[in-house]
MARTOR-488760 format. One record per residue (C-alpha): residue in one letter; x, y, z. Coordinates in steps of 0.2 Angstrom, whole numbers. Example, Ala and Ser with C-alpha at 12.3 -4.5 7.8 and 13.67 -1.06 7.14 Angstrom:
2
(node A,(62,-22,39));
(node S,(68,-5,36));
//
This chain:
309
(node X,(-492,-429,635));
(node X,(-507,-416,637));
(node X,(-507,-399,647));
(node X,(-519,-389,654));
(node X,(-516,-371,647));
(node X,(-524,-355,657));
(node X,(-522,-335,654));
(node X,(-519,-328,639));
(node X,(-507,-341,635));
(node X,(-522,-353,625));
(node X,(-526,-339,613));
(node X,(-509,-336,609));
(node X,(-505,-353,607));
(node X,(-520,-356,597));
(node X,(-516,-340,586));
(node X,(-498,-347,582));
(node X,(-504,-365,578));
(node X,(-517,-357,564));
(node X,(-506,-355,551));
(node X,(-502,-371,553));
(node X,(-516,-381,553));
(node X,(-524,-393,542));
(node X,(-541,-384,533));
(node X,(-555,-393,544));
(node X,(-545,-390,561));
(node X,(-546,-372,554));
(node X,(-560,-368,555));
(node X,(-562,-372,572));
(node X,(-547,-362,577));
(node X,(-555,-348,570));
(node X,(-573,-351,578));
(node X,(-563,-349,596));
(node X,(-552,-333,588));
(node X,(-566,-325,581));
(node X,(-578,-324,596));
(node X,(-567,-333,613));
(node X,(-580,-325,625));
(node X,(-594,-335,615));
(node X,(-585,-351,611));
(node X,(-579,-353,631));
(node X,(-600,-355,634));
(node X,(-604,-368,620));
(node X,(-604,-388,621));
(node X,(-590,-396,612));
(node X,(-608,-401,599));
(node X,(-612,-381,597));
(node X,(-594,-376,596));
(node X,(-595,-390,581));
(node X,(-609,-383,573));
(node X,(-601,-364,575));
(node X,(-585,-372,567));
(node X,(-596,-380,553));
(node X,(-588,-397,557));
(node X,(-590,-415,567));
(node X,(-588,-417,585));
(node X,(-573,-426,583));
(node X,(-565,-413,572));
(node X,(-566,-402,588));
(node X,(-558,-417,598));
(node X,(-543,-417,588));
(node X,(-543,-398,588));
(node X,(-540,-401,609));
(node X,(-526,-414,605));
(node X,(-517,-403,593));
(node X,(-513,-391,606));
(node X,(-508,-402,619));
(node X,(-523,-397,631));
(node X,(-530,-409,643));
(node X,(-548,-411,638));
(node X,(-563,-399,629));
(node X,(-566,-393,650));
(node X,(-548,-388,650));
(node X,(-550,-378,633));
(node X,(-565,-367,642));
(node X,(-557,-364,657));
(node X,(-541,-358,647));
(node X,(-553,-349,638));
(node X,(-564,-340,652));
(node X,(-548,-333,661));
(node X,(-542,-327,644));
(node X,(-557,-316,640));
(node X,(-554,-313,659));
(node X,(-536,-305,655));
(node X,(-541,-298,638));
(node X,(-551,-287,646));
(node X,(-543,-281,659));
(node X,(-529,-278,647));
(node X,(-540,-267,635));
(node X,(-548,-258,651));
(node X,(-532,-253,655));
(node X,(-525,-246,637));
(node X,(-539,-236,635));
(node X,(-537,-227,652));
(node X,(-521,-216,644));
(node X,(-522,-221,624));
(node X,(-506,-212,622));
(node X,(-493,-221,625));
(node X,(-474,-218,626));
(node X,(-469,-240,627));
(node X,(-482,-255,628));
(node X,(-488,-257,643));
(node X,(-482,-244,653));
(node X,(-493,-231,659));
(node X,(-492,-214,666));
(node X,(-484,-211,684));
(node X,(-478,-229,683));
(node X,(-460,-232,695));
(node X,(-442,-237,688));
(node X,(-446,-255,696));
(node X,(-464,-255,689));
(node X,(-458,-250,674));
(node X,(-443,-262,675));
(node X,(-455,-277,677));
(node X,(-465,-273,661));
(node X,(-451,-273,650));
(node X,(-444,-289,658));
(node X,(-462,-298,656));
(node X,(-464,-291,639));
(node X,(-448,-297,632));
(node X,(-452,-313,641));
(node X,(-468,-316,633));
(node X,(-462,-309,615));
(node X,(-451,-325,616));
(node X,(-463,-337,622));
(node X,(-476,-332,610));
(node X,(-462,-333,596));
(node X,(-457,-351,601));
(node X,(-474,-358,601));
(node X,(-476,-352,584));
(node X,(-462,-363,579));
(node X,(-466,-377,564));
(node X,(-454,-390,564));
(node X,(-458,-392,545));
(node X,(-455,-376,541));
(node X,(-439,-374,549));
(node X,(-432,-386,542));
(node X,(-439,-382,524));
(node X,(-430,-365,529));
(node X,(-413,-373,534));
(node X,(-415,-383,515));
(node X,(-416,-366,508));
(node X,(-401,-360,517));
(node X,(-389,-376,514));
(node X,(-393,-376,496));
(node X,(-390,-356,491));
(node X,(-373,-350,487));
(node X,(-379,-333,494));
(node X,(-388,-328,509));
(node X,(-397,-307,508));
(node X,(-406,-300,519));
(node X,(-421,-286,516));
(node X,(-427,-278,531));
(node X,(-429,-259,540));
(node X,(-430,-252,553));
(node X,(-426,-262,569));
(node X,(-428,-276,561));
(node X,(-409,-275,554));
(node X,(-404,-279,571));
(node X,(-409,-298,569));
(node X,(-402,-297,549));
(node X,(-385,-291,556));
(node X,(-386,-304,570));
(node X,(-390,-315,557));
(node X,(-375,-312,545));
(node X,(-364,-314,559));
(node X,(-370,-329,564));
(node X,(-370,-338,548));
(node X,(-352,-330,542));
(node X,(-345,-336,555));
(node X,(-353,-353,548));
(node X,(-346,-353,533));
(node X,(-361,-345,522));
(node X,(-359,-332,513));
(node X,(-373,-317,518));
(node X,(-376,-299,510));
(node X,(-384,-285,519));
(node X,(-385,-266,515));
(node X,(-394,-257,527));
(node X,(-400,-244,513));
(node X,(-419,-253,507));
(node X,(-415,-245,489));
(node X,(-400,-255,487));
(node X,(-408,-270,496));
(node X,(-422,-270,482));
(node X,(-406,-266,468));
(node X,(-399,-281,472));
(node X,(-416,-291,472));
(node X,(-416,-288,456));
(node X,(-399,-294,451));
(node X,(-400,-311,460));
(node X,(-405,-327,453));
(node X,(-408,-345,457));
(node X,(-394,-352,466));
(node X,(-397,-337,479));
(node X,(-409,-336,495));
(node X,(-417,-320,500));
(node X,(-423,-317,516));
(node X,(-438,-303,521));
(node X,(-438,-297,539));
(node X,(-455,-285,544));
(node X,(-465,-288,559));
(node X,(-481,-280,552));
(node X,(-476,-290,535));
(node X,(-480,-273,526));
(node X,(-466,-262,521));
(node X,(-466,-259,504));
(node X,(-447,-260,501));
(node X,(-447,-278,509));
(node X,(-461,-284,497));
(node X,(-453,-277,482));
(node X,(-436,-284,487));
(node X,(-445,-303,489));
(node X,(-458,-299,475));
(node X,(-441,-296,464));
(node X,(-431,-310,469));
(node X,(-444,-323,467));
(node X,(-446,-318,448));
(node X,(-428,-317,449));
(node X,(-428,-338,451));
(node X,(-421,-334,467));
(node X,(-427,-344,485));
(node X,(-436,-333,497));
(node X,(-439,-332,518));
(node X,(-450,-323,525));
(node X,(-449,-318,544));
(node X,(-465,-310,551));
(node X,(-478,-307,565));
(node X,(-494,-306,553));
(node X,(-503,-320,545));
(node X,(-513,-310,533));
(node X,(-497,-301,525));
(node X,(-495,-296,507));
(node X,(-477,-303,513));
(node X,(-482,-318,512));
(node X,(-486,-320,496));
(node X,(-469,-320,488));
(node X,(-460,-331,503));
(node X,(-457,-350,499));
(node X,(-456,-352,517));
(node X,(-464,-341,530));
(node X,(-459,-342,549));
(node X,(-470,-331,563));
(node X,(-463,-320,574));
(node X,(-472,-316,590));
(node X,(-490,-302,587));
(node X,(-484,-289,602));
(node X,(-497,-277,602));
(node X,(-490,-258,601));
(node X,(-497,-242,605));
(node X,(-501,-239,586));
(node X,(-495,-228,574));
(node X,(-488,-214,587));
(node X,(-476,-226,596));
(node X,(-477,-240,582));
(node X,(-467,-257,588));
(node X,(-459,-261,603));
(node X,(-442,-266,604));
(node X,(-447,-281,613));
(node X,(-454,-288,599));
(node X,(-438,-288,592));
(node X,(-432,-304,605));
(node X,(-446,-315,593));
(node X,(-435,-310,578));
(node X,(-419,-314,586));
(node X,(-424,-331,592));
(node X,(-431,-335,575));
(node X,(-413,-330,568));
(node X,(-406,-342,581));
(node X,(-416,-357,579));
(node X,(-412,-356,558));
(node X,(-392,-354,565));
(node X,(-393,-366,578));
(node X,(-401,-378,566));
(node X,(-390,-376,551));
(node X,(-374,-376,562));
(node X,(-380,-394,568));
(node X,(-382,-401,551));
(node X,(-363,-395,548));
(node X,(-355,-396,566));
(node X,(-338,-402,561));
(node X,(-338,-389,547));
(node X,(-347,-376,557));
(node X,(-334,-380,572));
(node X,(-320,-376,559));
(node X,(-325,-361,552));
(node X,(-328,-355,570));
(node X,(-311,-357,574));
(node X,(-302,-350,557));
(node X,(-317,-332,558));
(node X,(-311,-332,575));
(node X,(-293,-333,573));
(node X,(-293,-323,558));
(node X,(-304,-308,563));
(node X,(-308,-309,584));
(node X,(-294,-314,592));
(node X,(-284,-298,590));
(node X,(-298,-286,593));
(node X,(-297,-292,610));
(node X,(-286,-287,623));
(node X,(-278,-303,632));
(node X,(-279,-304,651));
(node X,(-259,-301,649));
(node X,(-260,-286,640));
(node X,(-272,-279,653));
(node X,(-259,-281,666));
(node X,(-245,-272,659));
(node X,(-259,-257,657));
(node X,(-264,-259,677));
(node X,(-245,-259,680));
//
């Protein structure tokens, strides 16, 4: 079933397919990425000429992102170029910024409806960069390894810890030492058998690269869980899963927390599938981590009673 896609949604869908794509579908991806404003002028024949392949290499570039037609594709794209620009024009108005997308003299409700459309779109963007394939090549990964540790910094340990918890309580074992010189210590201990997984939005912090860059000669099994395409990252993952690119106010303000939500969701897609490949046992060990370790941290409506009394 095909959809016609508008706004700034087409370039970000198009962005999170690339990685994705096979070579000759490419190229066309990044003849619209590299110059949208042009390519929403050009007949389906010159944007294949642009592209360097045949018409109906274009075609199947329109059906692989579910858009209804080539027009479709240019209309999605004018009123993208449309947005982008009026995005731009207003960054540029106060350069400094103190969080993405919020500018100076802006109201708690204004500034209220920001974040909430940010953390929206972080998600959005991160689940239509979802590969099926690659998920369940992650999931593999996971299944097979005796233990699961994580590499990260920053605010990123936030969807590590998330991470651990999830997959404790489902019965795999998970390391995760918040310190990065310990994290790329234990790298360099591990060994086949053993999965380690790379959290960084930008896919450049040097700790993380060492860590992955360690445990792949190591013999161990790597995950890599980042916004950038182009990452040195990368390089060292056997799998790579993309997180939402949130734009941030650059090296002054660096990420936003929002782009955190793309993380998390990555995180719990990997649980959510893994925990359906192993529901009875997944259902098991939920109720033992539970019994074991939750239960009494709780205070039981009873016990709230006798303290109201």
């Amino acid at each position: 079933m095909t959809e016609t896609i508008t706004g700034g949604g087409l370039l970000h869908r198009i962005s999170g397919r690339l990685p994705y794509l096979p070579p000759s579908l490419r190229q066309v991806a990044e003849a619209v990425l590299k110059s949208p404003e042009q390519a929403q002028t050009m007949t389906i024949s010159e944007l294949a000429v642009a592209a360097g392949v045949g018409e109906s290499t274009v075609s199947r570039f329109v059906k692989e992102l579910g858009i209804d037609g080539y027009k479709s594709m240019l209309l999605g794209l004018a009123e993208a170029t449309f947005i982008s620009k009026a995005a731009t024009s207003a960054r540029t108005a106060d350069s400094e910024v103190v969080y993405e997308g919020v500018n100076r003299g802006d109201t708690a409700a204004e500034i209220a409806g920001k974040v909430e459309r940010s953390s929206v779109q972080s998600l959005r963007r991160t689940g239509q960069r979802q590969d099926v394939e690659a998920i369940q090549r992650a999931v593999d990964l996971i299944d097979a390894s005796n233990t699961v540790i994580f590499s990260c910094m920053g605010s990123s340990s936030i969807a590590a810890e998330e991470a651990v918890m999830r997959f404790t309580r489902a019965g795999k074992k998970c390391m995760l030492y918040r310190d990065t010189t310990i994290q790329v210590m234990l790298a360099a201990i591990i060994g086949p058998g053993d999965l380690l997984i790379g959290i960084s939005d930008s896919g450049r912090s040097t700790p993380i690269i060492d860590a992955m860059h360690l445990a792949r000669q190591r013999g161990a099994a790597t995950i890599a869980i980042t916004g950038a395409e182009g990452s040195p990252l990368r390089n060292y993952a056997d799998v790579v899963l993309y997180t939402a690119t949130v734009p941030s106010g650059g090296e002054l303000y660096g990420e936003s927390v929002t782009s955190k939500w793309g993380q998390l969701l990555v995180i719990d897609i990997l649980y959510a599938t893994y925990a359906s490949r192993h529901y009875d046992a997944t259902v098991e060990h939920l109720k033992q981590t539970y019994q074991s370790a939750i239960r009494q941290s709780r205070t039981s409506p009873s016990d709230s009673a006798q303290h109201a009394g």
